[in-house]
MARZA-384703 format. One line per field, with one value per residue (C-alpha): residue in one letter; x, y, z. Coordinates in nm, 2 decimals, always signed. Example, Ala and Ser with C-alpha at 12.3 -4.5 7.8 and 13.67 -1.06 7.14 Angstrom:
residues 2
residuo c(A:S)
east c(+1.23:+1.37)
north c(-0.45:-0.11)
up c(+0.78:+0.71)
//
This chain:
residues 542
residuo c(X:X:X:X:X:X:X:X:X:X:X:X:X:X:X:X:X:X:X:X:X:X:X:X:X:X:X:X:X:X:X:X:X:X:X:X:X:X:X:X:X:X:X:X:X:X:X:X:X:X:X:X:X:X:X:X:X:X:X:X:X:X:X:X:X:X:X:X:X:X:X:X:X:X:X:X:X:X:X:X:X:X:X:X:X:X:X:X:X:X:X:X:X:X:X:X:X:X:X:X:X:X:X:X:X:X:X:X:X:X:X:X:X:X:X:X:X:X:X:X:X:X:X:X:X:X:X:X:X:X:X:X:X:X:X:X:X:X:X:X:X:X:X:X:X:X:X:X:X:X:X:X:X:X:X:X:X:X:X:X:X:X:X:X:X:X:X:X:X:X:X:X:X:X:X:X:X:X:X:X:X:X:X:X:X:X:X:X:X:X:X:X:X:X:X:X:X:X:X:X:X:X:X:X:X:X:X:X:X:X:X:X:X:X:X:X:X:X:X:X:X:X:X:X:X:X:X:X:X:X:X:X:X:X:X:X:X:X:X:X:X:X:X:X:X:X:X:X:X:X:X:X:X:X:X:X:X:X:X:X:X:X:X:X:X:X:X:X:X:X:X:X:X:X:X:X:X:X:X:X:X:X:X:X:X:X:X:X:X:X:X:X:X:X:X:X:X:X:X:X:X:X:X:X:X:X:X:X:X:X:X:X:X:X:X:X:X:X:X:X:X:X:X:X:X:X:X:X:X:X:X:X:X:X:X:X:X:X:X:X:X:X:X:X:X:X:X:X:X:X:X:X:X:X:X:X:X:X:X:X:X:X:X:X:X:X:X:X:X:X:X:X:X:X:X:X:X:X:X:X:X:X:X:X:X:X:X:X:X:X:X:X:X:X:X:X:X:X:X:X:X:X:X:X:X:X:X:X:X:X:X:X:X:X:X:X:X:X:X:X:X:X:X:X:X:X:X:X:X:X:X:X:X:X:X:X:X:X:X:X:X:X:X:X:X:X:X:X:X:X:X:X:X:X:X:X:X:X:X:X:X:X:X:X:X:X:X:X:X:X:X:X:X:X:X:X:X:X:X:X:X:X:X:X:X:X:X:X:X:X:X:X:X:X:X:X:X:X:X:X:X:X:X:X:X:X:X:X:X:X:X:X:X:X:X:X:X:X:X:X:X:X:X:X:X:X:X:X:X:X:X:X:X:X:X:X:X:X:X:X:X:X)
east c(+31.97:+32.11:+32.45:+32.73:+32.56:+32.51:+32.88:+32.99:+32.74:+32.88:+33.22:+33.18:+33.08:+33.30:+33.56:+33.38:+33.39:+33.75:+33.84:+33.70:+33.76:+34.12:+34.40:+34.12:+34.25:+34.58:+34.51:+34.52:+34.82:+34.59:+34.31:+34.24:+34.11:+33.76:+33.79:+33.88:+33.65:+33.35:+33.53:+33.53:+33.19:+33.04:+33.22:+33.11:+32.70:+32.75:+32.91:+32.69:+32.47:+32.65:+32.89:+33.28:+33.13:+32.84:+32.51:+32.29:+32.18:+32.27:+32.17:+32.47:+32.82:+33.03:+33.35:+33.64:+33.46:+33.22:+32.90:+32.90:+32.57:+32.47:+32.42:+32.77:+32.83:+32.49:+32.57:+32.93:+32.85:+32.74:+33.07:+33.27:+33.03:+33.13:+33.51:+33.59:+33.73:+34.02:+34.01:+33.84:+33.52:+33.55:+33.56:+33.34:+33.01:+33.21:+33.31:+33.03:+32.77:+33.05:+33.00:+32.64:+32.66:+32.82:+32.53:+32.26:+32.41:+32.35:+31.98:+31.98:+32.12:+31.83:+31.57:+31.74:+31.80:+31.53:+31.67:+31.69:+32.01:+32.17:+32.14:+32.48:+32.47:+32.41:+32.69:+32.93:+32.84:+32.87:+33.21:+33.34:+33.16:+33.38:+33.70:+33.66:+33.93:+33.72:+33.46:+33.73:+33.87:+33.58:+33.46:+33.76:+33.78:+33.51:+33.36:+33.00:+32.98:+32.98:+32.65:+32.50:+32.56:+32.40:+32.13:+32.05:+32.11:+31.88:+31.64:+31.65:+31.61:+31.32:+31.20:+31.22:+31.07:+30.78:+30.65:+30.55:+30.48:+30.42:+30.47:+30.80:+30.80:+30.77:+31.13:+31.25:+31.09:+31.33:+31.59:+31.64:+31.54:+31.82:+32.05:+32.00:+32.11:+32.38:+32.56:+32.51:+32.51:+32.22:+32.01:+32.07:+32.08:+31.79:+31.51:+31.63:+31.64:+31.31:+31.18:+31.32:+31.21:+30.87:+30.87:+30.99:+30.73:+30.38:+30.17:+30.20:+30.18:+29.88:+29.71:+29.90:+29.83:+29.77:+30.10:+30.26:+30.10:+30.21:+30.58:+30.54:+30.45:+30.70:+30.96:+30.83:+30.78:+31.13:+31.31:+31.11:+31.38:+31.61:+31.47:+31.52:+31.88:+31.94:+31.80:+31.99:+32.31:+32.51:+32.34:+32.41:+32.79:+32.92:+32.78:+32.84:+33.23:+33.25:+33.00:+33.10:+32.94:+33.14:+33.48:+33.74:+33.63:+33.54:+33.22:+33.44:+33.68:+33.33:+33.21:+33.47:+33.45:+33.12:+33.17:+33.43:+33.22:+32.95:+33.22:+33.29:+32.91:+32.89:+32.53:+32.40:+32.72:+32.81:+32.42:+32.43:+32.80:+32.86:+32.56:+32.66:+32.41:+32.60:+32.94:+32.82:+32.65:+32.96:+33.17:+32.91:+32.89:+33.34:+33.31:+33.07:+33.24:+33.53:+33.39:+33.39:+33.76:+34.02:+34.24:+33.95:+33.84:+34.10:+34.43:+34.39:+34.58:+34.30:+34.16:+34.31:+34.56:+34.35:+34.06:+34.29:+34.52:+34.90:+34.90:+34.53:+34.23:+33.93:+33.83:+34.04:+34.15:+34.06:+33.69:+33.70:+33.60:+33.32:+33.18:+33.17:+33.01:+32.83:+32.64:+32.61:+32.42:+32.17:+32.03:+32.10:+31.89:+31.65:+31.71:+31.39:+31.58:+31.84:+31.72:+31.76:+32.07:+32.22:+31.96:+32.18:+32.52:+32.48:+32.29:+32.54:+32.76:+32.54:+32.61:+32.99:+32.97:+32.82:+33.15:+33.49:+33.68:+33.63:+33.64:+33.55:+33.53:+33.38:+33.05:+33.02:+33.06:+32.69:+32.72:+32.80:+32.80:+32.66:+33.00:+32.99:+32.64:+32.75:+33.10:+32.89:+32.66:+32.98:+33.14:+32.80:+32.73:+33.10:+33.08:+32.73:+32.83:+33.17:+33.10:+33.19:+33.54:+33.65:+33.45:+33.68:+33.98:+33.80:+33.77:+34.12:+34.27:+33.97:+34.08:+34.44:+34.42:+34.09:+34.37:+34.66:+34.54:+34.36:+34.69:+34.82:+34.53:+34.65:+35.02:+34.98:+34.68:+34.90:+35.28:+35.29:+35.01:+35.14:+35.49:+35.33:+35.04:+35.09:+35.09:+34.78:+34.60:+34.77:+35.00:+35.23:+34.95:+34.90:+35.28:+35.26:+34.94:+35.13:+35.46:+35.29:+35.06:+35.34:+35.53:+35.26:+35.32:+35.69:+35.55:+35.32:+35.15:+35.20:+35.19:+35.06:+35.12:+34.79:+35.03:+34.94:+34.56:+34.26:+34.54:+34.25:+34.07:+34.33:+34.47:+34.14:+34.09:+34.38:+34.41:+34.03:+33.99:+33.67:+33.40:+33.20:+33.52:+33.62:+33.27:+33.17:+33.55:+33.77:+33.45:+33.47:+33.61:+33.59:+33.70:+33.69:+33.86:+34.19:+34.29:+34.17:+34.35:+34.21:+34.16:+34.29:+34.18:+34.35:+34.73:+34.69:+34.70:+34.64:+34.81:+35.07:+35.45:+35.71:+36.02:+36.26:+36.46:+36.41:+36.06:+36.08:+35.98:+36.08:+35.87:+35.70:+35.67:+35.61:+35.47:+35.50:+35.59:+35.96:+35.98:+35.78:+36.05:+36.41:+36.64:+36.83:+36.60:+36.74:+36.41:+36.42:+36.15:+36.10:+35.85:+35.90:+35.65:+35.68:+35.87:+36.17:+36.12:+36.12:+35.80:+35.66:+35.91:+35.86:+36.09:+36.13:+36.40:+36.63)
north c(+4.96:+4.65:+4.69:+4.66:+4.91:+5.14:+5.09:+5.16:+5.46:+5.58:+5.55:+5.69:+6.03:+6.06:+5.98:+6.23:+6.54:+6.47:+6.53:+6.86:+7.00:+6.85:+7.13:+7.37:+7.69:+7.58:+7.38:+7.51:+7.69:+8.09:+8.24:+8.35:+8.68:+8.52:+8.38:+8.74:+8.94:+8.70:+8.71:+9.09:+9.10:+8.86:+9.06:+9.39:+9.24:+9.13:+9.46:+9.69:+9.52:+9.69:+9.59:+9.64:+9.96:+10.08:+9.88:+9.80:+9.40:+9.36:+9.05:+9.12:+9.18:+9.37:+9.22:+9.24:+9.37:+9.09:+9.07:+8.74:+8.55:+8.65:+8.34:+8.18:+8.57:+8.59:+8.23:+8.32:+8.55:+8.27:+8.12:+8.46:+8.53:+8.22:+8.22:+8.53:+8.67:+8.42:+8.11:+7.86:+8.07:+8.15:+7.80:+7.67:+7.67:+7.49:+7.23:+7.18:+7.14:+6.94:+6.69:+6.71:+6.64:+6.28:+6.23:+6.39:+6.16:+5.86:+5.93:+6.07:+5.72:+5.54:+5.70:+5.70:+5.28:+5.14:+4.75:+4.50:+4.37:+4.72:+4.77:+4.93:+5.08:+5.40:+5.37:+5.27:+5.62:+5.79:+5.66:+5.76:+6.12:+6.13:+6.06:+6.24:+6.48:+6.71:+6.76:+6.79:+7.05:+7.23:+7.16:+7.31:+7.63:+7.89:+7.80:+7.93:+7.64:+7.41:+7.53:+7.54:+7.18:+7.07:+7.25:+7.09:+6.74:+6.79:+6.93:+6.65:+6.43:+6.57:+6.61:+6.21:+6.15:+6.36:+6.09:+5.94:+6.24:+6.50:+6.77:+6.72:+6.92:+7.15:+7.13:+7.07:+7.38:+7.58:+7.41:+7.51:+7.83:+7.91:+7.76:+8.06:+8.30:+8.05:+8.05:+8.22:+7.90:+7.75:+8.03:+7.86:+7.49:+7.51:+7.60:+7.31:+7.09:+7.15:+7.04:+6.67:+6.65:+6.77:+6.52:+6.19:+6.29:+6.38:+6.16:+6.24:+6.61:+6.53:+6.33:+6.60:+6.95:+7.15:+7.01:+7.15:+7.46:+7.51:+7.45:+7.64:+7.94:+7.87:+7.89:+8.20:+8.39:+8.32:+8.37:+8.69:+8.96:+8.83:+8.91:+9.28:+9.20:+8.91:+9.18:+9.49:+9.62:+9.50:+9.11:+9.07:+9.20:+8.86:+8.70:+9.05:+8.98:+8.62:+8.55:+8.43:+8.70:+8.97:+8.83:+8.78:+8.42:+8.30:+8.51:+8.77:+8.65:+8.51:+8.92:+9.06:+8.80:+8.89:+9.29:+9.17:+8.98:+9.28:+9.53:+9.35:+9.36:+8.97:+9.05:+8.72:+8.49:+8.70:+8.62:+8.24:+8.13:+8.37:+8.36:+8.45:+8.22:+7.92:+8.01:+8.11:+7.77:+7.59:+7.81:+7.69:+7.35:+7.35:+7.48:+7.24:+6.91:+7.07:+6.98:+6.58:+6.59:+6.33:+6.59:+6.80:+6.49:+6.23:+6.39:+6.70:+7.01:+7.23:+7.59:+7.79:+7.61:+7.65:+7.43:+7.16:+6.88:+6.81:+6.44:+6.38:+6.42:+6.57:+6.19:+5.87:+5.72:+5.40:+5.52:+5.59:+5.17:+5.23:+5.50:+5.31:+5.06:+5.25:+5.40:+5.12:+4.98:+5.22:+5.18:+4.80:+4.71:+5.01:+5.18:+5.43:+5.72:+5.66:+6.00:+6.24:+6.10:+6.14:+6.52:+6.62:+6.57:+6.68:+7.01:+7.10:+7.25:+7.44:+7.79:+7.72:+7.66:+7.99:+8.16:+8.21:+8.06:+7.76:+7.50:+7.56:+7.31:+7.55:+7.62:+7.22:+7.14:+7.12:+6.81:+6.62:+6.37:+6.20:+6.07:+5.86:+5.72:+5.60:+5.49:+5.33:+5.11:+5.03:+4.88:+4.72:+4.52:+4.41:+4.26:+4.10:+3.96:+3.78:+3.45:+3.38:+3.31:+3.58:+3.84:+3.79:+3.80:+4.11:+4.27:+4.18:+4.38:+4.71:+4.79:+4.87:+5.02:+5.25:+5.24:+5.37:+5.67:+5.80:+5.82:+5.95:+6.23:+6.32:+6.37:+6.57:+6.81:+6.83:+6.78:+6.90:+7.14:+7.38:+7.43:+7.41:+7.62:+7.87:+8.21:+8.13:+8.10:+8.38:+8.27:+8.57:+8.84:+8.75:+8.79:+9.11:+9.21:+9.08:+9.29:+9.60:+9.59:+9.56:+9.86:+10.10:+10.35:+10.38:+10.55:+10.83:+10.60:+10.23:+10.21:+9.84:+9.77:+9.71:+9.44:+9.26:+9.11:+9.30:+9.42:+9.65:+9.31:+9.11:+9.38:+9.50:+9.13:+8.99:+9.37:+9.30:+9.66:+9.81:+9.79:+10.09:+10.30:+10.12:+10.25:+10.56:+10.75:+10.58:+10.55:+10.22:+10.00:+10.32:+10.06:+9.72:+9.62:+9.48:+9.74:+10.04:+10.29:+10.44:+10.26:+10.33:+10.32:+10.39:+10.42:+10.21:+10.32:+10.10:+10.18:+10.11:+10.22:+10.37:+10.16:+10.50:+10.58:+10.90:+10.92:+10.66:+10.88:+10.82:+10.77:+10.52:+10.14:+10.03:+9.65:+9.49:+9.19:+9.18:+9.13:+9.40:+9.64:+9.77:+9.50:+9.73:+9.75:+9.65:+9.51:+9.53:+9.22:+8.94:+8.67:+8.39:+8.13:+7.78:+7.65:+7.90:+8.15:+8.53:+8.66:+9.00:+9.25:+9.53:+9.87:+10.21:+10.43:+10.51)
up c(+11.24:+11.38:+11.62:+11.28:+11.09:+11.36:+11.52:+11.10:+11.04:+11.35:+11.28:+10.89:+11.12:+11.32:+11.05:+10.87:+11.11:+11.19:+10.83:+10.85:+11.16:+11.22:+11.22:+11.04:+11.14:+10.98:+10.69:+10.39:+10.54:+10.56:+10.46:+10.15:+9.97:+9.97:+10.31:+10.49:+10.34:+10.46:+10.84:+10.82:+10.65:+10.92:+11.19:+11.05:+11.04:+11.42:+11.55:+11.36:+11.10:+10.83:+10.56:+10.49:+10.28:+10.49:+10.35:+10.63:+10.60:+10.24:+10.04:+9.82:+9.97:+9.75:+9.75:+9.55:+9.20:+9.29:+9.52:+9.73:+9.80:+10.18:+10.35:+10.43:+10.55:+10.83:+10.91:+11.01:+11.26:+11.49:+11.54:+11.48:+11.83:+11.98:+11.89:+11.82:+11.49:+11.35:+11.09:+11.28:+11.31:+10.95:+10.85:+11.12:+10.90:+10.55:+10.82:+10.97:+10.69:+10.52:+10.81:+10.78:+10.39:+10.49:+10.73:+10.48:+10.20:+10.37:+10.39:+10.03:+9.94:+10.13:+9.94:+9.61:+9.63:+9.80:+9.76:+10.00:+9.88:+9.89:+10.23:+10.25:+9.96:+10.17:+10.49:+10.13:+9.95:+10.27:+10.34:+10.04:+10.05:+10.41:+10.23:+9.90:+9.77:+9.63:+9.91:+10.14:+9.95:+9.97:+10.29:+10.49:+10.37:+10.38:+10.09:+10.02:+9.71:+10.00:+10.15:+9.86:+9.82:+10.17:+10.11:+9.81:+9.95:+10.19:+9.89:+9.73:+10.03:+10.16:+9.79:+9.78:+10.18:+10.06:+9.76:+10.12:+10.33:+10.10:+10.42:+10.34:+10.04:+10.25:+10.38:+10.01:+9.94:+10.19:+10.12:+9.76:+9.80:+10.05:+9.84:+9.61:+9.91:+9.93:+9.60:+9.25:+9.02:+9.19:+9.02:+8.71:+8.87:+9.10:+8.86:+8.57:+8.81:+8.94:+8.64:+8.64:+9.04:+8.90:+8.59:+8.88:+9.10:+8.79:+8.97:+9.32:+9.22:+9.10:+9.38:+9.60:+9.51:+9.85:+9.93:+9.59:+9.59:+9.95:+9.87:+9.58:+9.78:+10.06:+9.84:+9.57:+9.91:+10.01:+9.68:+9.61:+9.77:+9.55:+9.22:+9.22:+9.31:+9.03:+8.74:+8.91:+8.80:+9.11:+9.07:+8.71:+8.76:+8.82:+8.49:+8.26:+8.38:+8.33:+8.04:+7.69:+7.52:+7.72:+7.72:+7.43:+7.32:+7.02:+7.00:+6.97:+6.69:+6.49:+6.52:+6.39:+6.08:+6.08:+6.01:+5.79:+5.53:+5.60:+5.47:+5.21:+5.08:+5.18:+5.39:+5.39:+5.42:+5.75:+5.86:+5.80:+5.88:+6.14:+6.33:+6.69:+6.86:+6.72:+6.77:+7.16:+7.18:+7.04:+7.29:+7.54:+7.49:+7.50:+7.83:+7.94:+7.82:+8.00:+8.31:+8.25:+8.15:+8.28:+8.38:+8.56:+8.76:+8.79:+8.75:+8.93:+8.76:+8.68:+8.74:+9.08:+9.31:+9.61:+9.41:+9.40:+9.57:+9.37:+9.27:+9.30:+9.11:+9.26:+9.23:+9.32:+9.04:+9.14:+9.09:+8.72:+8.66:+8.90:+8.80:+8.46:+8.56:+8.81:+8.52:+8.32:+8.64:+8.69:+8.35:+8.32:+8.64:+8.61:+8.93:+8.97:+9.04:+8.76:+8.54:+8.85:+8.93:+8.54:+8.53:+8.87:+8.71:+8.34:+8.48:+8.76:+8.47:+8.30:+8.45:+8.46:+8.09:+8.00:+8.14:+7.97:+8.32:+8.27:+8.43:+8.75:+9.05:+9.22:+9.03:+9.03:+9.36:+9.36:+9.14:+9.48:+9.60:+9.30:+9.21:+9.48:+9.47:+9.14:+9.24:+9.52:+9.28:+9.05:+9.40:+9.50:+9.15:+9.13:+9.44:+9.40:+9.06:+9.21:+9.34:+9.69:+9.72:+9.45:+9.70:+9.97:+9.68:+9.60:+9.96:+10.02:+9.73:+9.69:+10.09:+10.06:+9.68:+9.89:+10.23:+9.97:+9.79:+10.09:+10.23:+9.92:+9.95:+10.31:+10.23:+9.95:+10.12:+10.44:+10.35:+9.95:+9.91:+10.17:+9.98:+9.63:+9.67:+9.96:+9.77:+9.61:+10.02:+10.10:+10.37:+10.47:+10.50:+10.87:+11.02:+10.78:+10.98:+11.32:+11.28:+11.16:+11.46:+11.68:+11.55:+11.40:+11.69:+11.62:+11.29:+11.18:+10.87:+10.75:+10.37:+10.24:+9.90:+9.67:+9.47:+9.76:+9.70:+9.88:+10.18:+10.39:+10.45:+10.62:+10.78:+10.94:+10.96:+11.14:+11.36:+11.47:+11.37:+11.51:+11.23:+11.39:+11.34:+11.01:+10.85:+11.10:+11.11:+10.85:+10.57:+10.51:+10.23:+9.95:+9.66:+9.63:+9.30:+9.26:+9.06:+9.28:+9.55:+9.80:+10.07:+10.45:+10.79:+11.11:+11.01:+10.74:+10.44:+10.11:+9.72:+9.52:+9.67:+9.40:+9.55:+9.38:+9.69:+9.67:+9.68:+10.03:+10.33:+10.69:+10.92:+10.73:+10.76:+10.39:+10.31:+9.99:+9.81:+9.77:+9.42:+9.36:+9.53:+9.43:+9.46:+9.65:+9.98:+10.32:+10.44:+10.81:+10.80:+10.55:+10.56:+10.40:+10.22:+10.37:+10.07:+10.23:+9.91:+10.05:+9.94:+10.16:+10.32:+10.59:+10.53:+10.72:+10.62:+10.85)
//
């Protein structure tokens, strides 16, 4: 790498890592329900190898009528022993692999273009990985989709390094099959996207088959603990709450139709036009379309807050031409990899599409960063096409429009998005935490209202409570729905609080959000969110 390249790759990094790691503990504004419960979880492992409810080295966490994928959790006890319990420890493995993605996707890029005239192709696609809304977004917070990701851009890359040096397999072979310990929609993902890798690569597979067979094994022998799991009970929870055929859809409407035209002796009409495999796959195929929407991609304004940035789209608008002719590109000039590219994005959304939420960002994160690899080639051509003088014209009006909604990015993630979107991260529970710490032994019991989300995991995460106690003395986390009482440890003590005066006891420091109470309580503390609006208040009858 001559001295430019390397001073730019270098700089593209750094840029990079600083993106990720700047004001992390702070930005977004708390943790959030998801983000806790990992931080205990971790914490729990590295004090006593157990879970929030007593499982010895699970490779499910149950959490919040869920079970997580284990890997972001067993990673996270690495920095949780290095920085103690608080956000930055949390986050400290998104961040990091986020910063590794940039790197990784400069190499992915390498393999996937082999030109000579494209030689920064890759340092261009890495740049804008560095700068991207949406993989900042999920490369802050603790989000497990974002390992998922690195992992499999480091599959593919090795995948690609191994037509070569087919010992590389090998490593691709790892690679995916942690990213099923990483995040539940690369079950689906992984295994469809094998296929295309395999169909790419027919003839080395054929002049290579120790090497196949070996990675083959590697990564059977490495997946195989977690097929009990994915057919058990607990593993299929997720999809049996979330899946089109279990929710009230469509499917639904179409079967009760369907018993309709069968009372009314109409047997064969309900059998042909209300065939439930055909109004699932239309209700399959809405979902999945969802997921290349404007409004999903470019404008910004859909699924959770905490998935999103106000004002921008999860990609720049100024991309949406690129990515045009981006794609238009890779079939016009017959780039080699062009199918694997166009396989990655249209099966990323697969498993997302078989679920009533959608869309979801989240389940196609792993889509990354193929957005930019194409943005990247639409940015290349244009350029090459332009004669010499309208390149510099070019240059000189791509860099500020680039320059401008970066900037745009950065004041609405750190100025806006904190006022707009606090509740939905959470911020409040910690000062709660804080102030009840401070006066618990004033009391005999502090009562934390179950209106506020998952309580018993940012309060035994932000009091550093002792996880041997928490399982060993207090039981452990006895219900993890949101719905559920019966939770307490210590003091603590987690349900919902009649605000009827008369049923208020002294003695007793009560936490809820305030408009959940009697409008005429006389908190004695009130947070408030950063937007000034009073949100959770502290009480004790006097």
């Amino acid at each position: 790498m001559k001295r430019l390249p390397l001073i730019l790759f270098v700089l593209t990094l750094l840029l990079g890592t600083v993106l990720r790691f700047y004001q992390l503990s702070t930005f977004p504004v708390s943790l959030n329900l998801d983000e806790v419960a990992i931080g205990y979880n971790a914490y729990s492992i590295l004090e006593t190898g157990k879970d929030e409810f007593g499982t010895s080295f699970p490779l499910a966490f149950r959490s919040h009528d869920d079970y997580k994928a284990p890997l972001y959790i067993y990673l996270t006890t690495i920095p949780i022993y290095f920085f103690g319990l608080n956000a930055f420890a949390v986050r400290f493995i998104s961040a990091s692999v986020g910063g590794l993605s940039v790197l990784l996707t400069y190499f992915l890029t390498q393999e996937l273009v082999k030109k000579k005239s494209h030689k920064y192709l890759p340092l261009l696609t890495s740049f804008l990985l560095a700068i991207s809304p949406w993989h900042l977004q999920y490369s802050r917070p603790a989000f497990e989709v974002n390992l998922a990701t690195f992992l499999i851009i480091v599959g593919v890359w090795a995948y690609l390094k191994g037509l070569k040096k087919p010992v590389y397999w090998f490593v691709s072979a790892v690679s995916f099959a942690l990213s099923l310990y990483a995040y539940h929609s690369t079950k689906v993902f992984v295994p469809l996207f094998a296929l295309v890798l395999a169909w790419h690569a027919k003839k080395e597979l054929r002049t290579n088959v120790k090497y196949l067979g070996g990675g083959i094994i590697i990564f059977a022998l490495l997946v195989l603990p977690l097929l009990p799991l994915s057919f058990s009970e607990q593993g299929q929870l997720r999809f049996k709450g979330t899946n089109i055929f279990n929710t009230p859809t469509l499917v639904d409407l179409n079967r009760e139709l369907k018993i309709d035209q069968w009372r009314k002796g109409r047997e064969y009409q309900a059998k042909l036009f209300h065939n439930e495999v055909i109004v699932g796959t239309q209700v399959f195929l809405r979902g999945y379309f969802s997921h290349f929407s404007y409004e999903l991609l470019f404008f910004g304004e859909s699924g959770p807050p905490k998935n999103y940035t106000p004002n921008v789209g999860l990609l720049y608008l100024w991309e949406l031409p690129f990515i045009v002719l981006g794609l238009y590109a890779l079939f016009r000039s017959k780039y080699k990899y062009r199918f694997l590219i166009l396989g990655w994005i249209l099966l990323s959304p697969i498993a997302s599409g078989l679920t009533w939420d959608y869309p979801s960002i989240t389940r196609i994160t792993i889509m990354l960063p193929t957005w930019q690899i194409l943005t990247a080639i639409g940015l290349y051509k244009t350029y090459d096409y332009l004669a010499t003088r309208w390149r510099i014209f070019f240059t000189l009006v791509m860099v500020p429009i680039i320059g401008f909604f970066f900037l745009l990015y950065l004041h609405n993630y750190y100025r806006i998005a904190p006022l707009l979107y606090a509740e939905a991260w959470q911020s409040g529970y910690p000062e709660a935490v804080e102030y009840a710490q401070k006066h618990k032994d004033e009391v005999n019991k502090v009562i934390v209202s179950t209106a506020l989300r998952q309580p018993q995991n940012f309060f035994a995460f932000y009091s550093h409570y002792e996880p041997k106690t928490y399982i060993e003395v207090d039981g452990g986390t006895k219900s993890g729905g949101f719905e559920e009482n019966g939770n307490a440890f210590g003091k603590y003590e987690f349900k919902a609080i009649d605000w009827n005066p008369n049923k208020l006891e002294q003695d007793i420091l009560y936490v809820d959000l305030i408009r959940e109470a009697n409008k005429t309580i006389d908190f004695e503390k009130i947070i408030q969110l950063p937007n000034g609006e009073e949100y959770i208040g502290v009480y004790r009858k006097n």
